[in-house]
C-alpha distance (Angstrom), angle and dihedral (degrees) to the residues before:
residue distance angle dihedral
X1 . . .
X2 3.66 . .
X3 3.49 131.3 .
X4 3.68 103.6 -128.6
X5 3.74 132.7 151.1
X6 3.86 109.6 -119.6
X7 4.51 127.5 166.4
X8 3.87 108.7 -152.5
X9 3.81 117.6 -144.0
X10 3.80 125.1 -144.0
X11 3.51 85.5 -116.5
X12 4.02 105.2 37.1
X13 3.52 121.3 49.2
X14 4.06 111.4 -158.8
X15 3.69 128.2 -157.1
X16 3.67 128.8 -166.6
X17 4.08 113.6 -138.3
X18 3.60 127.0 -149.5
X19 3.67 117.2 -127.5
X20 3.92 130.8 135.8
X21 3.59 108.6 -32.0
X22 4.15 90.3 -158.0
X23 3.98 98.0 59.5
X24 3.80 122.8 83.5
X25 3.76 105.2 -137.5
X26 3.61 120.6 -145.7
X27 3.82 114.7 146.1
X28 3.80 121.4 68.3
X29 3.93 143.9 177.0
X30 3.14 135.5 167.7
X31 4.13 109.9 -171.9
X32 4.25 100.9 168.8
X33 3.69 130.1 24.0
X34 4.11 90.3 -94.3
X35 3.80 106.8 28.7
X36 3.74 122.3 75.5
X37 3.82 132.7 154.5
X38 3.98 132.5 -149.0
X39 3.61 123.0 -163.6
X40 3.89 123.5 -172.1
X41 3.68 156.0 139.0
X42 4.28 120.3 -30.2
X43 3.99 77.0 45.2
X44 3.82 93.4 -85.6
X45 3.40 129.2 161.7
X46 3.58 126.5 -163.2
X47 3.79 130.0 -163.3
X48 3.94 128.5 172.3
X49 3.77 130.4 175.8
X50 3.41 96.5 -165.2
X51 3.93 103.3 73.4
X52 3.71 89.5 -93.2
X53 3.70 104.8 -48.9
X54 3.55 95.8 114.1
X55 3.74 133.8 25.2
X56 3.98 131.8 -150.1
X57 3.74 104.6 -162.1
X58 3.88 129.0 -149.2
X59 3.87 134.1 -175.7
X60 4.14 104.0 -160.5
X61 3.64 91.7 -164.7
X62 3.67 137.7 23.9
X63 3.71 95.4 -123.9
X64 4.56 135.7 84.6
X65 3.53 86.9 -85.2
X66 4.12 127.1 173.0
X67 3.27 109.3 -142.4
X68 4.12 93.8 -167.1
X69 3.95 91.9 173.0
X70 3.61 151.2 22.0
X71 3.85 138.6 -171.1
X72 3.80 114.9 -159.5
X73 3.96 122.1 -168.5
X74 3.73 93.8 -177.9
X75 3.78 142.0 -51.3
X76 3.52 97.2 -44.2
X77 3.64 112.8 26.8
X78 4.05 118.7 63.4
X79 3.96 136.7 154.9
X80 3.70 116.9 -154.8
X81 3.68 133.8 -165.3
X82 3.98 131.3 -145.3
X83 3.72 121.2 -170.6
X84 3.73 133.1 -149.8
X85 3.90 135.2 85.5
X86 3.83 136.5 -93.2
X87 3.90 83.9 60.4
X88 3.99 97.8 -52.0
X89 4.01 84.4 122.4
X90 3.19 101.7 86.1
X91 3.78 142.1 146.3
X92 4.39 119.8 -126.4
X93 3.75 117.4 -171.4
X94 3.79 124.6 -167.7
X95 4.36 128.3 -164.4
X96 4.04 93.6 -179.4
X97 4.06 100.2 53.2
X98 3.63 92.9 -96.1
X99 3.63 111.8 -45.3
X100 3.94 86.2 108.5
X101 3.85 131.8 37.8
X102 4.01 124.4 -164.2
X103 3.93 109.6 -170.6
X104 3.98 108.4 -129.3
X105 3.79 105.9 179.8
X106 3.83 130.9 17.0
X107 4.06 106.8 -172.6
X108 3.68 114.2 -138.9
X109 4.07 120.8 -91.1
X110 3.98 90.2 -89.8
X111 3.93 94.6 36.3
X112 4.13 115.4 113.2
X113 3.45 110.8 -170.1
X114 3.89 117.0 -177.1
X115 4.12 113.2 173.7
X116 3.62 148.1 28.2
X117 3.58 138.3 -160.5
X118 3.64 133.8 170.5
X119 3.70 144.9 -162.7
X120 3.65 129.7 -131.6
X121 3.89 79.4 -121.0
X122 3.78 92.2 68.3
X123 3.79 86.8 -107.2
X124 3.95 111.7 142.1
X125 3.92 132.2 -166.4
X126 3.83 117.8 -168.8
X127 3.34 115.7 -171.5
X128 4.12 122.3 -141.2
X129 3.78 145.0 -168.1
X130 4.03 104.8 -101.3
X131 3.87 109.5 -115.0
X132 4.11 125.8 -162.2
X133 4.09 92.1 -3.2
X134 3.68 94.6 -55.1
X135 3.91 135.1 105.9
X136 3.86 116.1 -99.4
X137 3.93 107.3 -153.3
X138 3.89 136.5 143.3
X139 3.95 114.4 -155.4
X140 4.02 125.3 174.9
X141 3.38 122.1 -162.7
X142 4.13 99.5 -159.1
X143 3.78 96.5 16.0
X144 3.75 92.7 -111.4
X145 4.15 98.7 77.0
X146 3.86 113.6 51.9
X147 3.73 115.4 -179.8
X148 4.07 125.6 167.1
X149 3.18 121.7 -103.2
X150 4.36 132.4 -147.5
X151 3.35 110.6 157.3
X152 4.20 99.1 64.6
X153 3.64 109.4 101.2
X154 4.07 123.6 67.4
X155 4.07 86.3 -129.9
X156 3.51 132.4 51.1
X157 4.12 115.1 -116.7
X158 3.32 123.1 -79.6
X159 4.59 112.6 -120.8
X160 3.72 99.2 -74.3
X161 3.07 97.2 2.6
X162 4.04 112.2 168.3
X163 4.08 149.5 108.1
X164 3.38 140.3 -70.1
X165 3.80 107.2 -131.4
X166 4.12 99.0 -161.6
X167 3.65 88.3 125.6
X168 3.74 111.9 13.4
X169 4.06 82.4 -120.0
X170 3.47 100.2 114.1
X171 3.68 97.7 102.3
X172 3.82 119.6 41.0
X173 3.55 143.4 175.5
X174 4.26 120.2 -155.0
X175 3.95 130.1 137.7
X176 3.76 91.3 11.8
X177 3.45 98.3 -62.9
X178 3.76 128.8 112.8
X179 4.18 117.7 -150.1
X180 4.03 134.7 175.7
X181 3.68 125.9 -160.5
X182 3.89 113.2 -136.3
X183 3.91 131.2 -134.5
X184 3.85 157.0 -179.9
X185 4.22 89.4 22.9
X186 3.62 132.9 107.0
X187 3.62 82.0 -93.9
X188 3.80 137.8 45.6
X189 3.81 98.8 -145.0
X190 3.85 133.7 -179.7
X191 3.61 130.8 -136.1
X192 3.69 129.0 -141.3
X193 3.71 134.4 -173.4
X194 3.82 139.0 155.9
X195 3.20 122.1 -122.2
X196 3.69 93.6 -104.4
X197 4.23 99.2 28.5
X198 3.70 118.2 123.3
X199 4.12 92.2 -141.8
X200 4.36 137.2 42.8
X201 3.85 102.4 -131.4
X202 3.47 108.8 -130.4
X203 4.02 118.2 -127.4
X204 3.42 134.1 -177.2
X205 3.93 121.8 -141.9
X206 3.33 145.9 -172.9
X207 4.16 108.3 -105.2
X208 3.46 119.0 110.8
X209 4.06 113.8 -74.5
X210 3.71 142.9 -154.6
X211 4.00 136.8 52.3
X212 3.69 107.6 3.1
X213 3.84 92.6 3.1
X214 3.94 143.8 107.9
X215 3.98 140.2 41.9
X216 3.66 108.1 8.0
X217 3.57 96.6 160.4
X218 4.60 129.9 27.9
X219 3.60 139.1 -162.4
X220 3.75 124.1 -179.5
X221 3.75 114.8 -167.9
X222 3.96 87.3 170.8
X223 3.74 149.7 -7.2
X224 4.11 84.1 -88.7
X225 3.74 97.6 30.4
X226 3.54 137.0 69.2
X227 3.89 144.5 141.3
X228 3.71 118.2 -128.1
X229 4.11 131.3 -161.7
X230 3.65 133.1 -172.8
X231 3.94 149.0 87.6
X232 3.46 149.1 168.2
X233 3.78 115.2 -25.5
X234 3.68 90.2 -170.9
X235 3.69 99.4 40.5
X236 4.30 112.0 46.7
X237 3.53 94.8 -165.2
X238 3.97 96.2 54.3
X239 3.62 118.2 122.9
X240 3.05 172.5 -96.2
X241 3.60 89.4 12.2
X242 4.06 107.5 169.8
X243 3.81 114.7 46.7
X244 3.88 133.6 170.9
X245 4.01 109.6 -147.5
X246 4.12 107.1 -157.5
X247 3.92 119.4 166.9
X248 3.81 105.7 -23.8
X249 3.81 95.0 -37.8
X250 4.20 137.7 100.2
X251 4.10 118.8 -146.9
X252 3.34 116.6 174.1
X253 3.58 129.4 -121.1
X254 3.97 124.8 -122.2
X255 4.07 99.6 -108.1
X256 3.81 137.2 -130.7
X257 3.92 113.0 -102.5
X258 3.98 96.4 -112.2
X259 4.01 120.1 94.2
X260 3.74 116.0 -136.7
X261 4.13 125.9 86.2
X262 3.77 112.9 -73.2
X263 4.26 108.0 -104.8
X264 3.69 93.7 -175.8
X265 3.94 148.2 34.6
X266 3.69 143.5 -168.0
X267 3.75 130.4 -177.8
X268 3.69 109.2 -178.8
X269 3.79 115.0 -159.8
X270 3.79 95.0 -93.5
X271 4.08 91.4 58.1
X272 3.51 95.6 -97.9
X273 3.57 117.3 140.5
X274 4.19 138.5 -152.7
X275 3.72 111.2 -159.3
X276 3.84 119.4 177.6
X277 4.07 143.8 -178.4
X278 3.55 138.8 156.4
X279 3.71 92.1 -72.0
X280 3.69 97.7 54.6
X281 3.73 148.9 -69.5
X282 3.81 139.9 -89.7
X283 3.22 153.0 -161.3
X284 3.97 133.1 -138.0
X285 3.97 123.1 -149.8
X286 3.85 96.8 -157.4
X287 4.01 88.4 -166.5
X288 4.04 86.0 72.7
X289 3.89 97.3 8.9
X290 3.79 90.8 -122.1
X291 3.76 136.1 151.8
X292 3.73 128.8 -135.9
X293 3.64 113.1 -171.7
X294 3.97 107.4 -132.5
X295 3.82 107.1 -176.1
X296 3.40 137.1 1.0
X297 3.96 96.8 -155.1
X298 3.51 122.0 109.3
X299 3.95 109.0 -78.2
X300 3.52 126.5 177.6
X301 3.94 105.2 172.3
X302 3.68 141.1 10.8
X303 3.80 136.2 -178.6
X304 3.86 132.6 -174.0
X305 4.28 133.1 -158.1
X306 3.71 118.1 -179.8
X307 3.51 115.3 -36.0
X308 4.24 94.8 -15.1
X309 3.89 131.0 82.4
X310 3.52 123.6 -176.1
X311 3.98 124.0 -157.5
X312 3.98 125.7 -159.6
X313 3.61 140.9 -166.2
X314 3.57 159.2 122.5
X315 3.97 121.1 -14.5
X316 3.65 94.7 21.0
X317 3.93 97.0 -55.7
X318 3.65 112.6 172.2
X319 4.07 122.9 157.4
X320 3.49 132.7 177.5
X321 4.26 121.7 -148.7
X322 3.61 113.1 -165.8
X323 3.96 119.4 -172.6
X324 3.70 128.8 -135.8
X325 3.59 105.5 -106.3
């Protein structure tokens, strides 16, 4: 088991997992109450079916991989996503939960790719750095034909203008609507699009902005709504770094009591929220809007269903929270 430093709430009761102590997790989905799946660094992926008691492990490709994210449908079907240039972004896809893994899209030499989300459609966003003043994104309608895509914001990018891929949650589908968390601009901007709209709207917000800063982290609740985490990798004590966006306007969200830019965000469907970084995670009681600080290992990720959430990090951290019903 590993040593990890965890505070249990009266109303949260957190478990740490075993899994492979050398591996650097990063991705994480959880599609049904019992099945959840981990990808990582040493291109492993993990998947168990057993809430995280046991682990099946599975290594797409025979190369040092990062796989940054992953987007799980169920037990069987999953899409990951590696990161890196010269064609190391790349997306896997497996039918037969994991034993087999079909390569879908290999980005071009000077392609970055950071994030992917999918719908239960088969619709896929991934999100890329821009490159030469123009928007570098990969989109699949069916999750079998992935083509880039330019031409899908109302605004041109901004010089430099990319994502952060701490958590692999810079793109994300929920409640029809598809956003994308800017970074390393002028300008952190967010991105906005219906389910069926032809263009993101570009929006500029508040968090902090330029190389190594902005959105790491999205979560629309509407077309006009969304949550928004980030900061300042380079400067801990940047902020605002937690921000609801409702109708045109920014508010800022109380924040967790660890420094460091936010990598990751939950919202589960009550309001609460999971943030993480490397100097912990924790969790947000919207009926008071307080914070209580869960670990202070290094996490990366997290990701809830029902009345489970599961964190990941560095050195093979994995944790389950279960609620009291």
């Amino acid at each position: 088991m590993i040593a990890v430093s965890l505070v249990v709430a009266t109303a949260l009761s957190v478990t740490s997992l075993e899994s492979k102590p050398d591996v650097h997790w990063i991705g994480v989905s959880a599609p049904t109450n019992n099945v959840v799946w981990l990808s990582g660094s040493n291109a492993t992926i993990a998947r168990s079916t057993d809430a995280g008691e046991t682990w099946e492990y599975f290594n797409p490709a025979n190369e040092t991989l990062q796989f940054r994210d992953i987007e799980a449908l169920d037990a069987n079907h999953a899409y990951a996503l590696s990161i890196g240039d010269n064609g190391d972004s790349r997306v896997y896809y497996t039918s037969n939960g994991g034993r087999n893994w079909q390569l879908r899209f290999r980005a071009g030499s000077n392609q970055f790719l950071n994030c992917i989300a999918m719908a239960s459609s088969g619709e896929a966003w991934v999100y890329g750095d821009s490159l030469e003043g123009r928007w570098e994104m990969v989109r699949s309608t069916d999750g079998r034909n992935w083509l880039s895509a330019s031409n899908v914001v109302d605004s041109a990018p901004l010089s430099d203008e990319g994502g952060l891929a701490a958590s692999g949650g810079c793109v994300r589908y929920n409640n029809n609507v598809w956003a994308i968390g800017t970074a390393n601009g002028s300008k952190a901007r967010l991105l906005l699009k219906r389910n069926f709209g032809i263009r993101f709207k570009a929006i500029d917000t508040p968090l902090p902005a330029g190389p190594s800063a902005g959105i790491a982290s999205v979560w629309p609740l509407s077309e006009n709504d969304a949550i928004i985490a980030g900061g300042d990798l380079n400067d801990p004590s940047a902020v605002p770094r937690l921000m609801r966006y409702q109708n045109g306007e920014f508010a800022a969200l109380p924040e967790p009591d660890f420094d460091g830019a936010l990598y990751s965000l939950t919202v589960r469907p009550n309001g609460d929220m999971l943030v993480s970084n490397p100097n912990g995670a924790a969790y947000l009681n919207s009926a008071d809007m307080t914070w209580e600080k869960l670990s202070d290992a290094n996490i990366w990720n997290s990701a809830c269903i029902n009345q489970r959430c599961y964190l990941v990090g560095k050195d093979g951290f994995v944790a389950r929270i279960s609620f009291d019903e």
